[in-house]
C-alpha positions in Angstrom: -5.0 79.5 110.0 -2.7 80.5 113.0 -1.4 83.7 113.1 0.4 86.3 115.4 0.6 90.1 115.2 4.3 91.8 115.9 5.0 95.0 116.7 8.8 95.5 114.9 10.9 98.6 116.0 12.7 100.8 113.5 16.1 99.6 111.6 14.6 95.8 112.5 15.6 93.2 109.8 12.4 91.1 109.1 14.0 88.7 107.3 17.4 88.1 106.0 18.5 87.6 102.1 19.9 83.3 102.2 17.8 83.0 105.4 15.2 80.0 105.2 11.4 81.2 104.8 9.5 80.2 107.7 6.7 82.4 106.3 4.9 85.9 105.6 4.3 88.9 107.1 1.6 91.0 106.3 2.3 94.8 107.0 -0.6 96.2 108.6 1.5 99.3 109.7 4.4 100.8 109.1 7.2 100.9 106.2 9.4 98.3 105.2 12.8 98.4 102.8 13.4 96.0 100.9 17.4 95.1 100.0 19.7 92.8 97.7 23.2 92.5 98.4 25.3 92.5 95.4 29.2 92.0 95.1 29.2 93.6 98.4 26.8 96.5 98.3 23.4 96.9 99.9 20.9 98.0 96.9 17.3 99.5 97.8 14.8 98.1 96.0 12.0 100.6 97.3 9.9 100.2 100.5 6.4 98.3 101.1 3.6 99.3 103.4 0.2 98.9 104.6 -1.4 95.0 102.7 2.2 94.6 101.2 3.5 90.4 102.4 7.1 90.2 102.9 8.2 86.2 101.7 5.8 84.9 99.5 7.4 85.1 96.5 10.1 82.4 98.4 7.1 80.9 100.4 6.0 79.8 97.1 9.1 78.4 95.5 10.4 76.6 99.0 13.7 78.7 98.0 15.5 80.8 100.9 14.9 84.6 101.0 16.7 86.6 98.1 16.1 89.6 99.4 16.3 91.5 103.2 13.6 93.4 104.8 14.0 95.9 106.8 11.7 98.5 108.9 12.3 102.2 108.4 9.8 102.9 111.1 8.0 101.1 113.7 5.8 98.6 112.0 2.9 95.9 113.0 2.9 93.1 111.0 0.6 89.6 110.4 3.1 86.8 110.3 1.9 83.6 109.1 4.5 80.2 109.9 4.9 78.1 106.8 3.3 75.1 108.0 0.1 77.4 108.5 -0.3 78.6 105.4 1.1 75.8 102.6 -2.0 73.7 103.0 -4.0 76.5 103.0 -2.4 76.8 99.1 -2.4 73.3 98.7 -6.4 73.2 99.2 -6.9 76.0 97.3 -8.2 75.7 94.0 -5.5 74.5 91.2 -6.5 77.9 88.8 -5.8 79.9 91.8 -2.6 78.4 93.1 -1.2 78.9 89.3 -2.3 82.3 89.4 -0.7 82.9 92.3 2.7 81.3 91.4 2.6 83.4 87.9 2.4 86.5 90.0 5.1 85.6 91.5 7.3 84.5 88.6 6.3 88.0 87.2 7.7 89.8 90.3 10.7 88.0 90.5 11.5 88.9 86.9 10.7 92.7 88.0 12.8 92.5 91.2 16.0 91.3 89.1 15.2 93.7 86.3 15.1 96.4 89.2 18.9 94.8 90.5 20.5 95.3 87.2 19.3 98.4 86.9 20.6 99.7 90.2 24.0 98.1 89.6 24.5 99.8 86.7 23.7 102.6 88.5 26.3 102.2 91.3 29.0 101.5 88.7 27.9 104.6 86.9 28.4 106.5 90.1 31.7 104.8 90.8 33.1 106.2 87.5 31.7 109.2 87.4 31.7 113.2 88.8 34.0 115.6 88.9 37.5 115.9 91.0 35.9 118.2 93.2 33.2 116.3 94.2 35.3 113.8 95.0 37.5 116.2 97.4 33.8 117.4 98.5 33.0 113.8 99.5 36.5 113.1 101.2 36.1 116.1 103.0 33.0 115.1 104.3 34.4 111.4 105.3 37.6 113.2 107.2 35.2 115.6 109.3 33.1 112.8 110.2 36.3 111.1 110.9 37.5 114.0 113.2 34.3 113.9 115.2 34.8 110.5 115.7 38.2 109.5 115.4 39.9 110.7 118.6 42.3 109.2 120.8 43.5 111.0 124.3 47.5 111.1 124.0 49.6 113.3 126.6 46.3 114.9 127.3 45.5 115.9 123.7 43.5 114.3 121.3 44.7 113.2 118.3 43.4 111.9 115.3 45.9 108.7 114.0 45.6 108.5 110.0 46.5 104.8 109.5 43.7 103.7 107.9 41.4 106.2 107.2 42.1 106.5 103.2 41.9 102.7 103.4 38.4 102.9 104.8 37.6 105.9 102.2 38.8 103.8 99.5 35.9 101.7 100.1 33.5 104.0 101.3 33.6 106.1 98.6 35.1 103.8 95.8 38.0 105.4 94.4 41.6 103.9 94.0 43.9 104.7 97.4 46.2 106.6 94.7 43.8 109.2 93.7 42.2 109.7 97.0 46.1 110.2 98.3 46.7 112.7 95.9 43.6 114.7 97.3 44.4 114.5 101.1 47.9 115.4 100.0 46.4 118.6 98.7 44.6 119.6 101.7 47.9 118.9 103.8 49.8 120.7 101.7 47.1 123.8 101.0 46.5 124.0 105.1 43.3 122.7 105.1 44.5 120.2 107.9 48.5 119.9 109.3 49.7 116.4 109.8 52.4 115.1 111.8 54.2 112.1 112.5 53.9 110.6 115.9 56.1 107.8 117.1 53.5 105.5 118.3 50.6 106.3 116.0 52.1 107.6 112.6 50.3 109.8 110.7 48.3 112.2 113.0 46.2 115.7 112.1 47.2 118.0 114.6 44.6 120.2 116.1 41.8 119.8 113.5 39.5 122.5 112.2 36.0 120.3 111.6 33.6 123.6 110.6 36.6 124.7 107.9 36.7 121.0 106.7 32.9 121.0 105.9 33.1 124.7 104.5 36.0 123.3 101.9 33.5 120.3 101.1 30.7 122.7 100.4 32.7 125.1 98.2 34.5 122.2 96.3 31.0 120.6 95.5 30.1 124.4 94.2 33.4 124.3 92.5 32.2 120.9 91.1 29.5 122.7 89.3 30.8 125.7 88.2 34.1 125.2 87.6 37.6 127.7 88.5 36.8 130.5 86.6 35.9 132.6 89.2 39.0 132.0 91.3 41.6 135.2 91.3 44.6 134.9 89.9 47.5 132.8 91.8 49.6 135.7 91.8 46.7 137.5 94.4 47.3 134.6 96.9 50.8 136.1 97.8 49.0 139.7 98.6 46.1 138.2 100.0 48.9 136.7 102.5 50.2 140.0 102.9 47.3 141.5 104.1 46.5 138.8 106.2 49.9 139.5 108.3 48.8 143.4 108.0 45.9 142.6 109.7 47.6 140.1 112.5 49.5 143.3 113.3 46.8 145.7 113.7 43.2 143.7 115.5 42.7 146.5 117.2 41.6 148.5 113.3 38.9 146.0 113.4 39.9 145.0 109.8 39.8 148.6 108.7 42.8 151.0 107.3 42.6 154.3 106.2 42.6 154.3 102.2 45.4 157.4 101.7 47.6 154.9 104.0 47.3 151.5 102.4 49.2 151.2 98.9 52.5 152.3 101.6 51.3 149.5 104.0 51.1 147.0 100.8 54.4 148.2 99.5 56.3 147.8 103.2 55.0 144.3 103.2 55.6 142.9 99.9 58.9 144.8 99.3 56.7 146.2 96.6 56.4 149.5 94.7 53.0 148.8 93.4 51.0 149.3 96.2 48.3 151.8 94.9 47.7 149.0 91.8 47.3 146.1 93.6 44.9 147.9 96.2 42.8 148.7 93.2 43.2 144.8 91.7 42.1 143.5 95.1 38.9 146.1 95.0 38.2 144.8 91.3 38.0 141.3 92.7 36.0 142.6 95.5 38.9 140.9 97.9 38.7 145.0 99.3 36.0 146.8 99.8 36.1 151.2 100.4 33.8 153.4 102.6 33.8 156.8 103.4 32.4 160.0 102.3 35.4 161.7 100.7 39.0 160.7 99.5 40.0 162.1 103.3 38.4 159.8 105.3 37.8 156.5 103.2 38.9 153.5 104.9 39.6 150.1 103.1 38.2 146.9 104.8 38.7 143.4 104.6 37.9 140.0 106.4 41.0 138.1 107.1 39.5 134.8 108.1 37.7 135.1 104.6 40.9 136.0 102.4 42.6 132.8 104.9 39.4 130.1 103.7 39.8 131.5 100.2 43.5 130.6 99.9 43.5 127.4 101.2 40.5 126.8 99.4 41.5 127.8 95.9 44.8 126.1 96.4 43.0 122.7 97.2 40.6 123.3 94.4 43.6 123.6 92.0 45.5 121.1 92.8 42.2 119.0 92.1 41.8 120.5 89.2 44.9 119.1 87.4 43.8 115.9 88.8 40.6 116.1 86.2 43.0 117.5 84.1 45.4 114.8 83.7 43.2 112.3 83.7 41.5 113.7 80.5 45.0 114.0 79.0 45.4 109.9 79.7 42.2 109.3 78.1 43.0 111.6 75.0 46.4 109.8 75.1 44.8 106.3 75.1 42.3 107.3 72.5 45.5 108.5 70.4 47.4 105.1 71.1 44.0 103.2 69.9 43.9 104.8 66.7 47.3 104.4 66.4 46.9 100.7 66.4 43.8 101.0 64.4 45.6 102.0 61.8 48.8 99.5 62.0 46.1 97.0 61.5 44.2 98.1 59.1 
């Protein structure tokens, strides 16, 4: 029986699901992954290694391949040519060669059990998970989209927005609506700015990738545990405040001395509450207070931290009220069902 040894690089497609067998391949080392394409997605079915044969299922049912193989690292493999092997089957003894074709009957049956259960499994993922994780996973797509995305344009690079919630529409497998209503809110929050230039549309001007991936960390937190923890909306404005305090004084190093701060609250807000929103911003640990004595406390904060928090919280609000409204239309449908239910009944 003729056979060759092959030495297949990594990411190398053995065969290719629809392709016509034109034999096996015995792994001798190595890992292999085995796919199905269904209604356009690429399904893993597992890997194979060491005395695994990649096509005899098909060998023996002179059908094409259903399924693709491909290496995930450098592999050797056997490979046998068709015409090599049949007679080899077709000399064999008739017990074995049914034995043989049972087996494979029996893994075909597994392999399409194994299919259906991973398309249920992708559908499940399509319809499920929280607003936030899907901001988390759309701020993920539009920093890798920033890294990648640029174009040089009167010597700046700029990142043109045509099509990128088209692509993230099917990347990621939500409706263009919803994922709209999402980028909108990190627009809007100051996560990103976006422009419109004449010649590409839709740009986002000067692009902060690391503040991107913070907000898709936090959101996927957010995902888990939920808004409860947020401060109240009202803080946001005073958390502002403080932030232009701080613009105006870098050289305090983000510290101010206790005794003058409700004054410096009140001058910037147009306030009279100063000493009770000082003590609201400690309580949510926004503020924090050292010194030995009343005399020489000082109060410190990190604006960049009070900045992340702001745009975050906004973003993660705004998403929210997408969860939120789309429990309300499923409490509204169940309503209108009923409804019906009992016209008919």
């Amino acid at each position: 029986m003729k056979t060759a040894s092959i030495v297949l690089p990594p990411k190398t497609t053995v065969v290719q699901e629809g392709d016509e067998t034109k034999g096996i391949y015995v792994i001798q080392e190595g890992k292999v992954e085995l796919i199905k394409t269904v209604e356009g997605f690429e399904i893993s079915l597992g890997e194979i290694s060491r005395g695994d044969i990649i096509g005899m299922n098909t060998l023996m049912s002179r059908e094409r391949h259903v399924l693709t193989a491909r290496t995930i690292v450098q592999t050797v493999a056997l490979f046998y040519s068709t015409d090599s092997i049949i007679p080899f089957f077709n000399d064999a003894n008739p017990i074995v060669s049914t034995f043989i074709k049972a087996i494979c009957e029996r893994v075909n049956y597994l392999s399409d059990l194994a299919i259906e259960g991973k398309m249920n499994e992708k559908k499940l993922e399509k319809n499920s998970g929280t607003a936030h994780q899907h901001a988390a996973q759309l701020a993920h797509l539009l920093a890798a989209f920033v890294r990648q995305g640029t174009i040089e344009h009167d010597d700046n690079k700029i990142y043109p927005l045509k099509s990128f919630l088209i692509n993230g529409e099917i990347i990621l497998f939500r409706k263009f609506d919803y994922l709209e209503k999402i980028f909108t809110a990190f627009s809007t929050s100051g996560l990103i700015k976006v422009v419109f230039d004449k010649k590409y549309g839709n740009i986002i001007l000067k692009p902060n990738v690391q503040l991107i991936e913070d907000f898709a960390i936090f959101s996927t937190n957010v995902g888990k545990k939920g808004i409860a923890a947020f401060v109240p909306i009202k803080c946001h404005n005073w958390m502002s405040g403080l932030i232009r305090i701080h613009k105006r004084n870098k050289d305090n190093n983000g510290a101010f001395p206790k005794k003058d701060f409700p004054n410096m609250i009140n001058r910037e807000l147009g306030r009279q509450d100063g000493e009770e929103i000082m003590h609201k911003l400690m309580g949510y640990k926004l503020l924090t207070e050292k010194g030995a004595d009343e005399g020489s406390k000082r109060i410190f904060y990190n604006a960049i931290q009070l900045q992340k928090r702001i745009i975050f919280e906004s973003i993660s609000r705004a998403v929210n009220d997408l969860d939120s409204g789309k429990a309300a239309e499923k409490k509204e449908g169940g309503k209108t069902e009923e409804k019906k239910g009992s016209t008919r009944s």
